[in-house]
C-alpha positions as CSV (number, residue, x, y, z in Angstrom):
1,X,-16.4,28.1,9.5
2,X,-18.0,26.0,7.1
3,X,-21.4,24.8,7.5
4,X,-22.9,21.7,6.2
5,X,-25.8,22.1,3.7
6,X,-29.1,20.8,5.8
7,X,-30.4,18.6,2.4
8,X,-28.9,15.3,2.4
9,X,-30.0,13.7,-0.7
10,X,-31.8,10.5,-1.2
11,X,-29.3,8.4,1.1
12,X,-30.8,10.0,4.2
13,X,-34.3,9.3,3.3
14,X,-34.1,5.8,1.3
15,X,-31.3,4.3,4.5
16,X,-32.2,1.2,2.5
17,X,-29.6,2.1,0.2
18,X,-26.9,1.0,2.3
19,X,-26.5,-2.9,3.0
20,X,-27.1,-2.8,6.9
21,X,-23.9,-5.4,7.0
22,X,-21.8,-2.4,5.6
23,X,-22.7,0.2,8.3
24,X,-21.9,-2.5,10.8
25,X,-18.4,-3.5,8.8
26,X,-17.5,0.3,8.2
27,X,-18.6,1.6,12.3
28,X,-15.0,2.0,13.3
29,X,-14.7,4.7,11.4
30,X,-18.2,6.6,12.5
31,X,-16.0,9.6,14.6
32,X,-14.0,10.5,11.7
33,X,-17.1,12.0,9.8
34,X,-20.1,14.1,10.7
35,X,-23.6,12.8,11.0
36,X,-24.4,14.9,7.2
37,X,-21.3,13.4,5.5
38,X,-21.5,9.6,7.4
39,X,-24.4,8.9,5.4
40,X,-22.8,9.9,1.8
41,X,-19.6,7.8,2.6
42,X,-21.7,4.7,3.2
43,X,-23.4,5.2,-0.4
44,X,-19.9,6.4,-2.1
45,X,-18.1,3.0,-0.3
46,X,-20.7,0.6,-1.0
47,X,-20.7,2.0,-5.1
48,X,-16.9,1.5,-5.3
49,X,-16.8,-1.7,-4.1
50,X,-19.9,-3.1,-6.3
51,X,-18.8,-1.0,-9.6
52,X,-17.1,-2.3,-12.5
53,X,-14.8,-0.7,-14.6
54,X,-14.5,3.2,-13.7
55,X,-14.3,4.2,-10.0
56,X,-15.7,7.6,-10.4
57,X,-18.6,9.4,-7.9
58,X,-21.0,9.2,-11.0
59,X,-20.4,5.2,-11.5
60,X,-20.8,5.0,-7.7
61,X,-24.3,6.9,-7.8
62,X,-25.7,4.6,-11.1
63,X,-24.6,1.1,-9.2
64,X,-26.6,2.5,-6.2
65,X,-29.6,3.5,-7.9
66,X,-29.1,7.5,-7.9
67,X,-28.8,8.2,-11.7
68,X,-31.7,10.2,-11.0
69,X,-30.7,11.9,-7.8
70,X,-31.1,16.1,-7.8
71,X,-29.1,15.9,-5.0
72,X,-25.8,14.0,-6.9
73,X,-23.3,17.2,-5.8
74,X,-23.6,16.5,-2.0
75,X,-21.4,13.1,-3.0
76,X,-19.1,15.4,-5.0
77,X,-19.0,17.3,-1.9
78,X,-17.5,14.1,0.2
79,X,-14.4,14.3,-1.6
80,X,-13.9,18.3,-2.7
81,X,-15.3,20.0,-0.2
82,X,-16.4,17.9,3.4
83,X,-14.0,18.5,6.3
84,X,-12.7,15.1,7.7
85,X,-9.0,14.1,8.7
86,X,-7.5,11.6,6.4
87,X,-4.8,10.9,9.0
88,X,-7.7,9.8,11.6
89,X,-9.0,6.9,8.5
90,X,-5.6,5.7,8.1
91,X,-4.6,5.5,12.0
92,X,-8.1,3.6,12.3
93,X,-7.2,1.3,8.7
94,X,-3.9,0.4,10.3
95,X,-5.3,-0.6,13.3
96,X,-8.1,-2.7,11.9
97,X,-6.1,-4.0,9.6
98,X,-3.8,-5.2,12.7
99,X,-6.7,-6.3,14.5
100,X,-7.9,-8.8,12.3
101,X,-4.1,-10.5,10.5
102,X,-1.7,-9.6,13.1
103,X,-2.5,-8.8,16.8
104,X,0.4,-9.1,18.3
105,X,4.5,-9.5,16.8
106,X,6.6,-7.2,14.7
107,X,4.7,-5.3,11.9
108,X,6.4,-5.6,8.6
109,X,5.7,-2.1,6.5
110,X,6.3,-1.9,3.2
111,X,6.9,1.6,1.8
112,X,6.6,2.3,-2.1
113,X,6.1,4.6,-4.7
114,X,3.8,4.5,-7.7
115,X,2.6,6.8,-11.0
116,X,-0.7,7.5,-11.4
117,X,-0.7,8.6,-15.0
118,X,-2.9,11.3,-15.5
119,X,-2.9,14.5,-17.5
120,X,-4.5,17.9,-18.1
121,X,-4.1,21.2,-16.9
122,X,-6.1,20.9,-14.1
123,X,-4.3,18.3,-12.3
124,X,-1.5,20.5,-10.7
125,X,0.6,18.3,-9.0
126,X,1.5,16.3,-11.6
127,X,5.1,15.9,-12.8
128,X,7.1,13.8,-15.8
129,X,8.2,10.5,-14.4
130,X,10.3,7.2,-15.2
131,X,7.7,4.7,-15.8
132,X,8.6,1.8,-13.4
133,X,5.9,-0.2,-14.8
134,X,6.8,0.2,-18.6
135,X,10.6,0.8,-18.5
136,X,13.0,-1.6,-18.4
137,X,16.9,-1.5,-18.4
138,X,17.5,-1.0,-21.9
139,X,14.8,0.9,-22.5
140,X,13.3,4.5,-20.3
141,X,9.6,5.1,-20.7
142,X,8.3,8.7,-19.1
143,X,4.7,9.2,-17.6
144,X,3.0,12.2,-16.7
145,X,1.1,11.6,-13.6
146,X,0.8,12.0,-9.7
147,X,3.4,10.5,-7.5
148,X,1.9,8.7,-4.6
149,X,3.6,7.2,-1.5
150,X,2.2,4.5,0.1
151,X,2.9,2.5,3.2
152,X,1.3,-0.9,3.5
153,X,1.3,-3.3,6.4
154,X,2.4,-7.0,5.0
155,X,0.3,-9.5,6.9
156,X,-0.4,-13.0,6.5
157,X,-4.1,-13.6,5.2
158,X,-4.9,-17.0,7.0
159,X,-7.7,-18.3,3.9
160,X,-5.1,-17.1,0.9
161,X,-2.4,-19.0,2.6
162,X,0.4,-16.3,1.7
163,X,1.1,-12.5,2.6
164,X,-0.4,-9.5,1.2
165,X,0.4,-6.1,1.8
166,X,-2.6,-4.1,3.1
167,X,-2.1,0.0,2.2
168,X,-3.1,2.0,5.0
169,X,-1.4,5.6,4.5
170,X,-0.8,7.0,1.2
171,X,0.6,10.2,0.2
172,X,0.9,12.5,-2.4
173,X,4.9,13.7,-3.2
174,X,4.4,16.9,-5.8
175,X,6.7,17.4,-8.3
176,X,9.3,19.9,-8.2
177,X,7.5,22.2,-10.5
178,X,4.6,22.4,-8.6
179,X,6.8,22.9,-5.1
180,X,8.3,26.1,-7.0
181,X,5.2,27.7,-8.5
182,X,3.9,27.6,-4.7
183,X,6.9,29.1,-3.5
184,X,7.7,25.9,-1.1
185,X,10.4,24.0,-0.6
186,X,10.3,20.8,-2.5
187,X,9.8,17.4,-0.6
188,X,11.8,14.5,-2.3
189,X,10.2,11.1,-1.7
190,X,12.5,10.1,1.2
191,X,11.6,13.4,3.0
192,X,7.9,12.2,3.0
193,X,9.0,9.0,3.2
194,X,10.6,9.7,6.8
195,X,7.7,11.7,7.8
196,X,4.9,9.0,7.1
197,X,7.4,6.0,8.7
198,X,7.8,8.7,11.9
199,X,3.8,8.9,11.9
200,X,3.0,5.1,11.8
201,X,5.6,4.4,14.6
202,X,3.9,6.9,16.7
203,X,0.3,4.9,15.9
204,X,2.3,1.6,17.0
205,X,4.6,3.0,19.8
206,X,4.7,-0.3,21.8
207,X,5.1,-3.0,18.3
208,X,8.7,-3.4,17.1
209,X,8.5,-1.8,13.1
210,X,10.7,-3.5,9.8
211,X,10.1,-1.4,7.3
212,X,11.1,-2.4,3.9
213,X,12.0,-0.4,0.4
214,X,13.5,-0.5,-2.7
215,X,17.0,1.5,-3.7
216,X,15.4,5.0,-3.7
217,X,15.1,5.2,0.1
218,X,18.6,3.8,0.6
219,X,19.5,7.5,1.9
220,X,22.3,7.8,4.8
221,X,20.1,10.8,6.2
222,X,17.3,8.9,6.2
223,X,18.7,6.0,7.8
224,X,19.8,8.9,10.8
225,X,16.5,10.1,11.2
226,X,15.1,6.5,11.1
227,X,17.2,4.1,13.2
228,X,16.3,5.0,16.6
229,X,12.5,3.8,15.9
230,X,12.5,1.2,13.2
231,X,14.5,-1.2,11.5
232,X,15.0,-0.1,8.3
233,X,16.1,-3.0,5.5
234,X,16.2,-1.4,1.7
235,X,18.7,-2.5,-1.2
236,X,22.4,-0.9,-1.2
237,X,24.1,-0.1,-4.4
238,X,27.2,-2.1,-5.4
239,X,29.7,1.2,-5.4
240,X,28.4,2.1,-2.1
241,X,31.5,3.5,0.4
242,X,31.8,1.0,3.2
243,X,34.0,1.5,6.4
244,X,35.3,-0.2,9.4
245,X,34.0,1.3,12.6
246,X,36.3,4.1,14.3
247,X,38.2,2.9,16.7
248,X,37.7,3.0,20.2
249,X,39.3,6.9,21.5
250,X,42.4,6.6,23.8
251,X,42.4,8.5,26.9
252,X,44.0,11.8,26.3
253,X,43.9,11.7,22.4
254,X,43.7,15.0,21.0
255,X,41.6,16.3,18.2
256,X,37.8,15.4,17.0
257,X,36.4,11.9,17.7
258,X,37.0,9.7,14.5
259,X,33.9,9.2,12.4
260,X,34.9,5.9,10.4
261,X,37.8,3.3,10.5
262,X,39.8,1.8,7.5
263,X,38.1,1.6,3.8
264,X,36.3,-1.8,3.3
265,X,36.8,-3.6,-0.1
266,X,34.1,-2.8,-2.3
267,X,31.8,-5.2,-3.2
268,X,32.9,-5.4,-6.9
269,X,35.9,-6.4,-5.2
270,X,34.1,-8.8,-3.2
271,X,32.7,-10.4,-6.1
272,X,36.3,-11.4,-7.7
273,X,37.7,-12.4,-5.2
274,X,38.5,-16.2,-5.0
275,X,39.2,-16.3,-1.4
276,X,35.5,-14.9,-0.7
277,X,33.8,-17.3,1.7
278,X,30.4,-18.0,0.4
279,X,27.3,-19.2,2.6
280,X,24.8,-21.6,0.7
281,X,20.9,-20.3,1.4
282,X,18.2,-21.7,-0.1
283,X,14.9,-18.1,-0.2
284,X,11.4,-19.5,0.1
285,X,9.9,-16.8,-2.5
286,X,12.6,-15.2,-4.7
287,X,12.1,-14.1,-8.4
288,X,9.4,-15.4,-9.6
289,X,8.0,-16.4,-6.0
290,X,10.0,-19.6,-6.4
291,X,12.7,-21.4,-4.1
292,X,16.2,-20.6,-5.0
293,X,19.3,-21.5,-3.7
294,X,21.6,-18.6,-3.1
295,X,25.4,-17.9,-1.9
296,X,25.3,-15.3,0.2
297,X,28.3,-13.1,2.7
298,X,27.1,-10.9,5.2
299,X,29.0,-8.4,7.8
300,X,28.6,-5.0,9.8
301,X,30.2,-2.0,8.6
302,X,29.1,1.8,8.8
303,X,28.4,3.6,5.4
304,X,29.6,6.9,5.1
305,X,29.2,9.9,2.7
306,X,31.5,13.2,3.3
307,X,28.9,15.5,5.1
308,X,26.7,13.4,6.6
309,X,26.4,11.0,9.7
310,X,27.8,7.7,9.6
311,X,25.4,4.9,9.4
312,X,26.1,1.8,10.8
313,X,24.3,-1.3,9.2
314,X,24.8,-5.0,8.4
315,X,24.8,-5.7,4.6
316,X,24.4,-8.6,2.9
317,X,25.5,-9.8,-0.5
318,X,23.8,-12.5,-2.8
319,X,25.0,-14.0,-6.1
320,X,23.3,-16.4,-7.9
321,X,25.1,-19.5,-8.6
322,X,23.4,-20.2,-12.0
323,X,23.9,-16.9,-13.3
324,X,20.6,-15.8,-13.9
325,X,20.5,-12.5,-11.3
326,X,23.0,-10.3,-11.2
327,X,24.5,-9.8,-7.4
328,X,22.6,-7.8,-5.2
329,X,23.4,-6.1,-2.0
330,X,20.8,-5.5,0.8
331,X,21.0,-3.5,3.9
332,X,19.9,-3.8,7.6
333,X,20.3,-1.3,10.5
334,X,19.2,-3.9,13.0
335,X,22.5,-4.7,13.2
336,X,21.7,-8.2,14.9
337,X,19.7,-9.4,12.5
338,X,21.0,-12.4,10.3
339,X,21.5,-12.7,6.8
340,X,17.9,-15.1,6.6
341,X,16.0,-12.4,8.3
342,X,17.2,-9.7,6.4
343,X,16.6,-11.1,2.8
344,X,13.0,-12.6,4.5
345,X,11.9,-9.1,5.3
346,X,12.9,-7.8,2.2
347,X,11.3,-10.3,-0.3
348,X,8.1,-9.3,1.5
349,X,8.4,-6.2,0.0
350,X,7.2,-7.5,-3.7
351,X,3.9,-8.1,-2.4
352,X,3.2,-4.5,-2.7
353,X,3.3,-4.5,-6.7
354,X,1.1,-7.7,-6.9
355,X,-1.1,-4.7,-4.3
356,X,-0.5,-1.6,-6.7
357,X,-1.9,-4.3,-10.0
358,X,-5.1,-5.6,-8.1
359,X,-5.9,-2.2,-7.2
360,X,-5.6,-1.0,-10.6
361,X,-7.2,-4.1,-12.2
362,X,-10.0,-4.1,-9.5
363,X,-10.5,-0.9,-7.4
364,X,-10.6,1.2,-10.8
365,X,-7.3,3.1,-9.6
366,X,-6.6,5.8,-12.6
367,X,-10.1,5.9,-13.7
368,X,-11.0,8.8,-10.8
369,X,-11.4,11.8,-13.2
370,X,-11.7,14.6,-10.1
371,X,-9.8,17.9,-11.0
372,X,-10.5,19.4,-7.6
373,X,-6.7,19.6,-5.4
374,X,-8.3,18.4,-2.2
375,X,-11.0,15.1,-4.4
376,X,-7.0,14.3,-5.9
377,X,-5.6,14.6,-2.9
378,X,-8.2,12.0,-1.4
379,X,-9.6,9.8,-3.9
380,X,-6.7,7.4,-4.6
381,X,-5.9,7.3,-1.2
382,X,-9.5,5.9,-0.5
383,X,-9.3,3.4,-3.0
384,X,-6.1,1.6,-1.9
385,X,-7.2,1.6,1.8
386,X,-10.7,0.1,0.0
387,X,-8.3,-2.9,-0.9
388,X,-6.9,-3.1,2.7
389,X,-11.3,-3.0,4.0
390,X,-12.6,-5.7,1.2
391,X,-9.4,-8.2,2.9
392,X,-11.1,-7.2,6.5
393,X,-14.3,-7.3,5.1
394,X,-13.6,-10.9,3.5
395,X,-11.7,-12.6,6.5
396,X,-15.0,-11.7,8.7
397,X,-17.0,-13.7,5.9
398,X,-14.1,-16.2,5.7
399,X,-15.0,-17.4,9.0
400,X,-18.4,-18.6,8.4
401,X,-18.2,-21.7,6.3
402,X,-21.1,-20.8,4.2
403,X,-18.9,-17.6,3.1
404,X,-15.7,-18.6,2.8
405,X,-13.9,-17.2,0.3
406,X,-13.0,-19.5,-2.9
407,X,-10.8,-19.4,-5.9
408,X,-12.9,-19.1,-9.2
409,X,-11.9,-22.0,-11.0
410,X,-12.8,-23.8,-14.4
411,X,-11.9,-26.8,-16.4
412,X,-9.4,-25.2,-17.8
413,X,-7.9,-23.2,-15.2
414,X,-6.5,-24.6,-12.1
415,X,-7.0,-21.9,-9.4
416,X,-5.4,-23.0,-5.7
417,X,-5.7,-20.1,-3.7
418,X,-8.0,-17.3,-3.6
419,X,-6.3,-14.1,-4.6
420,X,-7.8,-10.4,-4.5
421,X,-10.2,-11.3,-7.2
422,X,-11.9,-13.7,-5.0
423,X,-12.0,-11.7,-2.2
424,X,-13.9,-8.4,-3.3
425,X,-16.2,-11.0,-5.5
426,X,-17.3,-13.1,-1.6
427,X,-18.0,-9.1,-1.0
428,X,-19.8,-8.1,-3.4
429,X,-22.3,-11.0,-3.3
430,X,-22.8,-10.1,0.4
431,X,-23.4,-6.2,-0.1
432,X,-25.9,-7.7,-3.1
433,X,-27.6,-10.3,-0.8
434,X,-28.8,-8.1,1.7
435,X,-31.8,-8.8,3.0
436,X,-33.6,-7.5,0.2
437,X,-33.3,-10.5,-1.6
438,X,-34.2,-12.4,1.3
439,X,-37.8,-12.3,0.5
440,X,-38.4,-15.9,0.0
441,X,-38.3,-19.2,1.7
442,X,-34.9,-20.8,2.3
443,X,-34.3,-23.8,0.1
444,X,-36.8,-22.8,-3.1
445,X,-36.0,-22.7,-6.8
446,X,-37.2,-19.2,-7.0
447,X,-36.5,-16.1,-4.9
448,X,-38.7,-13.1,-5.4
449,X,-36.2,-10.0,-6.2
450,X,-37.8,-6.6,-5.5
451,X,-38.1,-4.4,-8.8
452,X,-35.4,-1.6,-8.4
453,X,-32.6,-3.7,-7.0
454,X,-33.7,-6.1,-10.4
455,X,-33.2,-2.9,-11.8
456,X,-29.7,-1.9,-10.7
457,X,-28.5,-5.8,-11.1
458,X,-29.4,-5.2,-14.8
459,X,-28.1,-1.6,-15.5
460,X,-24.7,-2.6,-13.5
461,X,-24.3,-5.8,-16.0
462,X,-24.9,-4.3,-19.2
463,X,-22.6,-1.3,-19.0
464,X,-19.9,-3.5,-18.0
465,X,-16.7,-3.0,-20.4
């Protein structure tokens, strides 16, 4: 068994470290960590949320004042070598999160995939990649890099006035390589995929779950393992085989039960139709987050693929009337749900890129440089469920007046609504403003600012890229 080391650095002796407002923002999560490694967390959480540029445990330790720390392994340790359960954080994100945007209802769960480019020998489960972010249709970019999956609750945030998705569960999907030079059988995407939706429905058990993906989960097996506990809505290809149901078995009828009834038209065929019956719509937040009207058809039909079960689901087809999309097709196995719901849920889903580029812009995400399996297997992790805490963090100071959070605007920029930006800035200036730098009378020109935090201010600004 593996014993913590009875040294605990400077962060044990100097608590003063830590903002007092972060211990009290970050208790929740006090039973997943022992007494030894609690105190390194609040140090490592508080120096990733005030650092700029690179999110690495040495950045972390300079913004907090421990260049000159001996003891600068034991926050190494946190991430390499501590024993804590990342499934206990997430279970306790996702329920804060829930807590504080959405208490009660249906919980809307995105679920995506992004590359974390990285390279070198030492980062194992890496693996060569289409570059989503880079490629487009005419042109394929490859990336090396880790593969993460990452499930995110979309909630609305009451002072941004629009819906963000919050991560709370991320996992790592190895590449194929790496499942074959450890002799284990290689998980696809929609295999871990099915296990992380199965593991957030049994954290929710009583709230009804719509979770919501792009084309690569659209996977008959997974849409067996999946209906009987979520809604599932994803996109469906054009080509895909559609079917009538089977019908009903007459008494005495011999042979298996039927699986499927007649062939549908496909909806290529739909498209060229002239007799097709189009619905006008008009989607609040489409391409572009912009209103457009849409023609759309709708029907229930079960999708089947020789060797597998059949999948009954309601699909839905949109066209564009001025030409500028091409038709898509969209899939539901709530098969109750209308057409408006169905493309509602699913345009939800493209808040979770506007997540993976804040968190990359402002959370330092791909500037980690651990090389130990179980720091890579925890680090990113951390730093996208730091996005979902600094929106908890910032509705708590949204609620005093004096706090609210508000858009950094400028003559010549025109800023509405707060975005992310905003947000980890309100938190930052309370993590700085502790009561350190409440030394002075309220209402004076100056403030007296104690020497080392003056310090740290100074060192922070200057090595800012």
């Amino acid at each position: 068994m593996q014993t913590h080391r009875t040294h605990l650095g400077v962060s044990a002796r100097h608590p003063s470290l830590t903002p007092p407002v972060l211990a009290g923002w970050l208790a929740t999560f006090r039973g997943c960590f022992t007494a030894p490694v609690w105190k390194h967390v609040l140090v490592l959480v508080a120096g990733a949320v005030l650092s700029p540029g690179k999110r690495t445990v040495s950045q972390a330790l300079r913004v907090m004042g421990l260049a000159a720390s001996p003891g600068f392994a034991r926050y190494h340790d946190v991430l390499s070598r501590a024993r804590w359960n990342g499934r206990a954080v997430a279970r306790t994100l996702l329920v804060q999160v829930l807590g504080a945007f959405l208490p009660a209802g249906e919980v809307v769960i995105g679920l995506d995939d992004t590359i974390e480019r990285r390279w070198g020998p030492r980062i194992k489960a890496r693996g060569i990649y289409r570059d989503p972010v880079r490629s487009s249709r005419g042109h394929f970019v490859k990336a090396s890099g880790l593969r993460w999956l990452s499930l995110m609750a979309i909630v609305p945030i009451p002072w941004a006035k629009r819906r963000w998705a919050l991560p709370f569960l991320t996992v790592l999907a190895p590449s194929e390589r790496w499942s074959g030079e450890h002799r284990r059988r290689h998980k696809t995407v929609v295999d871990w995929g099915r296990q992380a939706i199965l593991q957030t429905k049994r954290w929710l058990p009583g709230r009804r779950l719509i979770v919501v993906a792009d084309a690569s989960f659209a996977a008959i097996d997974l849409i067996a393992a999946l209906r009987r506990h979520v809604c599932l809505v994803t996109r469906l290809r054009i080509d895909a085989s559609l079917f009538a149901p089977a019908l009903p078995r007459q008494p005495g009828q011999m042979g298996r039960p039927r699986l499927k009834g007649q062939r549908l038209p496909t909806f290529k065929a739909v498209l060229a139709d002239p007799d097709t019956v189009w619905s006008p719509i008009t989607v609040a937040e489409w391409y572009g987050n912009r209103p457009r009207k849409l023609e759309i058809i709708s029907d229930t039909a079960v999708w089947y693929h020789s060797g597998l079960p059949p999948a009954p689901i309601r699909w839905v087809l949109v066209r564009d009337p001025a030409g500028e999309r091409e038709p898509q097709a969209f899939l539901s196995t709530d098969l109750a749900a209308t057409p408006e719901q169905v493309l509602q849920w699913f345009v939800m889903r493209w808040r979770m890129e506007t997540t993976f580029q804040e968190a990359r812009a402002h959370l330092g995400v791909e500037t980690q440089r651990q090389w130990s399996d179980l720091a890579i297997l925890r680090t990113t992790p951390a730093l996208l469920g730091l996005f979902s805490l600094v929106a908890v963090w910032a509705d708590h100071l949204a609620r005093i007046p004096i706090n609210a959070v508000r858009p950094q605007t400028a003559a010549w920029y025109a800023k509405r609504e707060p975005t992310f930006s905003d947000a980890i800035a309100t938190v930052r200036r309370t993590l700085w403003c502790s009561p350190s730098l409440s030394m002075s009378r309220q209402g004076t020109e100056m403030i007296k600012v104690p020497g080392a935090l003056l310090q740290r201010l100074t060192d922070t600004l200057c090595h800012v890229a």
